[in-house]
C-alpha positions, 0 to 999 in steps of 0.5 A: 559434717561433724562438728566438736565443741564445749558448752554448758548442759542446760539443767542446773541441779539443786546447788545451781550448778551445770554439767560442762559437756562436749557438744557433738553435731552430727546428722542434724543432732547434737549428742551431749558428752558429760564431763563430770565437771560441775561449775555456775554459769557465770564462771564458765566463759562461752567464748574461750570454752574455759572455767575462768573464775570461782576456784582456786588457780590449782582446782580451775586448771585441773577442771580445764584440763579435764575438759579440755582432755575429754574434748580432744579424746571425743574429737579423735572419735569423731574425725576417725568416724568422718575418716571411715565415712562412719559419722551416721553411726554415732551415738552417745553410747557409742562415744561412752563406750569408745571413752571408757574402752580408752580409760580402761587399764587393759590387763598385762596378759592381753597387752605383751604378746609374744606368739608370732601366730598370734600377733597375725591373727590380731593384726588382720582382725584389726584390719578386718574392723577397719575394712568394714568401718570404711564400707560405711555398713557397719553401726556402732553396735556392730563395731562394740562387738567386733571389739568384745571379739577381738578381746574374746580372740586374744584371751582365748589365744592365751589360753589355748595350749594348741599351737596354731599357725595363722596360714594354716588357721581351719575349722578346729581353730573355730570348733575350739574358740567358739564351742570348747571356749566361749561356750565350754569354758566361760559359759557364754549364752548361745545368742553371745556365741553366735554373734561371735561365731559370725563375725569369725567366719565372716573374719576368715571369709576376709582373709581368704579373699585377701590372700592373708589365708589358704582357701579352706573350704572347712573354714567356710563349711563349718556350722555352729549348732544354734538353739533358737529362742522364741521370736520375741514379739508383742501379740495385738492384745498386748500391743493395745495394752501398751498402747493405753498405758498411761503413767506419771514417770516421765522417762517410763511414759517416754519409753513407751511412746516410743516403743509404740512407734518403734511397733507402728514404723517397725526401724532398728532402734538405731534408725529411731533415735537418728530420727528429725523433724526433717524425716517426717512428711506427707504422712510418711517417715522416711529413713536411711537406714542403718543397715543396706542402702537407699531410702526406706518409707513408712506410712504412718498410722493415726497412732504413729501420727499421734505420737510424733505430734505429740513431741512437736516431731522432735523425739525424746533422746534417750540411750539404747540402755536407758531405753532397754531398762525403762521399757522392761519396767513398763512391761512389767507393770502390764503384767506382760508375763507369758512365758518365752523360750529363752537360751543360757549357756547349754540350758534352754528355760522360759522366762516371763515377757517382761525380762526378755523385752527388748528394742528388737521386740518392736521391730519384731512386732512390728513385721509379726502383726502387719504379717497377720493383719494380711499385708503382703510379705513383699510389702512388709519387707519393702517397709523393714528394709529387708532386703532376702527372705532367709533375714526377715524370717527370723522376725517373724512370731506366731501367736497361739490364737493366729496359729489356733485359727489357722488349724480351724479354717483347714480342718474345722 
């Protein structure tokens, strides 16, 4: 149940004025939508969602008719999220994304395409997106980069001089558009061209099983060569580091308390913020997660428990970038500088800690230190949602001290 409408944002700025925003309730939250519309509360009227004094009749209709066009824009999102059965995946940044993607003047070259081959292999992608929306598996995130893929893929088919027949689609068409374009061309990190590669295997896997594609077992054979980065993760003299960190800025402290948590609890970031007061009971969190099914419970730590009481079980609401950037400059201030493998493009170089820290780090974290605290790995995975080895292993670290001690129990 979705629910859509206009109101006042709370904070009045210094010239007394609010935000009109589109409310959106969903998964027992509200997501707040801006405008861009400022007025006073008194000439904004609650019951008919309208400014309806204070402004020249000219000035009052444009900013109508801005709000009422951004709630009808944010009510298509979510009645086609509830049509999918895709409402848990919401986000604000999802509806931002959604609203700019919309706004956005697509160039003449991507709208008028001409090649028949072409066409198909967009349309079936659009069908293919659609296919794992409606499976109800798919997160917001995942659903941003079927977009960017869909955007690679038809730059790319404009670009390509080979003449390829979507029947007959096989690896070369993979080995060009991820390694001789994506990579090659436009210099895309290895991590972007995996994440592509993926998601156009998993796209042909698709059409295969839906006859729009001959079996070919090329196409399902085919491997991209992937330089693995360091796993990124925070050793337990970090981790206690930040665990004391104390600063004034309310947004860096926030951050933190809930990069700790994300540490303590080890969910995706998208599992996080869909946390309520609800989610919490009999010293365990429960969630459904985003990804998988069924209902995943973590006990929770004194420090875990510390900090969720510390927000009266109601957890501070901050965007994935919000969250990304102030956590970097948390880490920055820790000195968290040790060097990590990282890949750009072809290069593989080290960069300090600080800049590669993300919201994946805690998960990460998380499954690395419970790992070398000795919880069992079939406990760890039951705690992350894990669900085969082949996936958790990527999450796991090791630190030098861990792999230090390890050599002097067996030879020293």
């Amino acid at each position: 149940m979705a629910t859509v409408s206009k109101k006042l944002k709370g904070y009045i700025d210094k010239k007394g004025l609010q935000q009109v925003i589109i409310a959106v309730n969903a998964n027992e939250r509200e997501y707040p939508i801006p405008t861009g519309v400022k007025v006073e509360s008194e000439n904004w009227n609650p019951e008919k969602e309208v400014v309806q004094k204070g402004y020249e009749r000219m000035t009052l209709n444009q900013m109508n008719l801005i709000i009422s066009q951004c709630y009808q824009s944010v009510l298509n999102i979510v009645n086609e999220l509830v049509k999918y059965g895709a409402i848990h995946t919401i986000s604000v940044d999802y509806i931002k994304y959604r609203l700019n993607e919309s706004n956005t003047s697509k160039p003449k070259e991507i709208v008028n395409i001409s090649s028949p081959a072409t066409g198909k292999i967009l349309t079936a992608f659009e069908e293919f997106t659609n296919f794992k929306i409606a499976s109800g598996k798919i997160t917001d995130k995942t659903l941003k980069n079927y977009t960017t893929v869909k955007g690679q893929l038809t730059k790319f088919l404009l670009h390509t001089s080979t003449k390829y027949l979507f029947e007959t689609l096989d690896y070369r068409f993979i080995k060009e558009f991820i390694e001789d374009y994506l990579q090659g061309e436009l210099d895309h990190t290895n991590q972007t061209c995996n994440k592509s590669y993926k998601m156009v295997r998993s796209f042909f896997k698709y059409c295969i099983e839906k006859g729009l594609l001959t079996p070919n077992r090329d196409i399902t054979s085919f491997t991209h060569s992937v330089i693995e980065n360091d796993v990124v993760y925070l050793s337990e003299q970090e981790f206690e580091e930040l665990s004391n960190f104390q600063t004034d800025n309310i947004y860096h402290q926030r951050a933190a308390d809930l990069f700790i948590l994300q540490c303590s609890i080890g969910v995706r970031v998208s599992d996080l913020f869909k946390l309520t007061k609800g989610s919490f009971a009999n010293g365990m969190v429960s969630i459904r997660a985003t990804k998988g099914k069924g209902i995943v419970k973590i006990p929770l730590s004194n420090r875990a428990m510390k900090i969720v009481e510390k927000y009266d079980y109601h957890l501070p609401n901050l965007s994935d970038q919000k969250y990304r950037l102030n956590i970097k400059k948390v880490a920055k201030q820790l000195n968290f500088d040790r060097s990590v493998l990282h890949t750009e493009g072809q290069k593989t170089v080290y960069k300090p800690l600080f800049e590669v820290i993300s919201s994946h780090t805690a998960r990460r974290t998380f499954i690395t230190l419970s790992l070398e605290k000795g919880i069992p790995e079939s406990t760890v995975m039951k705690m992350s949602g894990h669900k085969n080895y082949q996936s958790f292993r990527k999450y796991i670290g090791a630190t030098d001290q861990s792999l230090k001690e390890a050599i002097n129990r067996a030879w020293n």
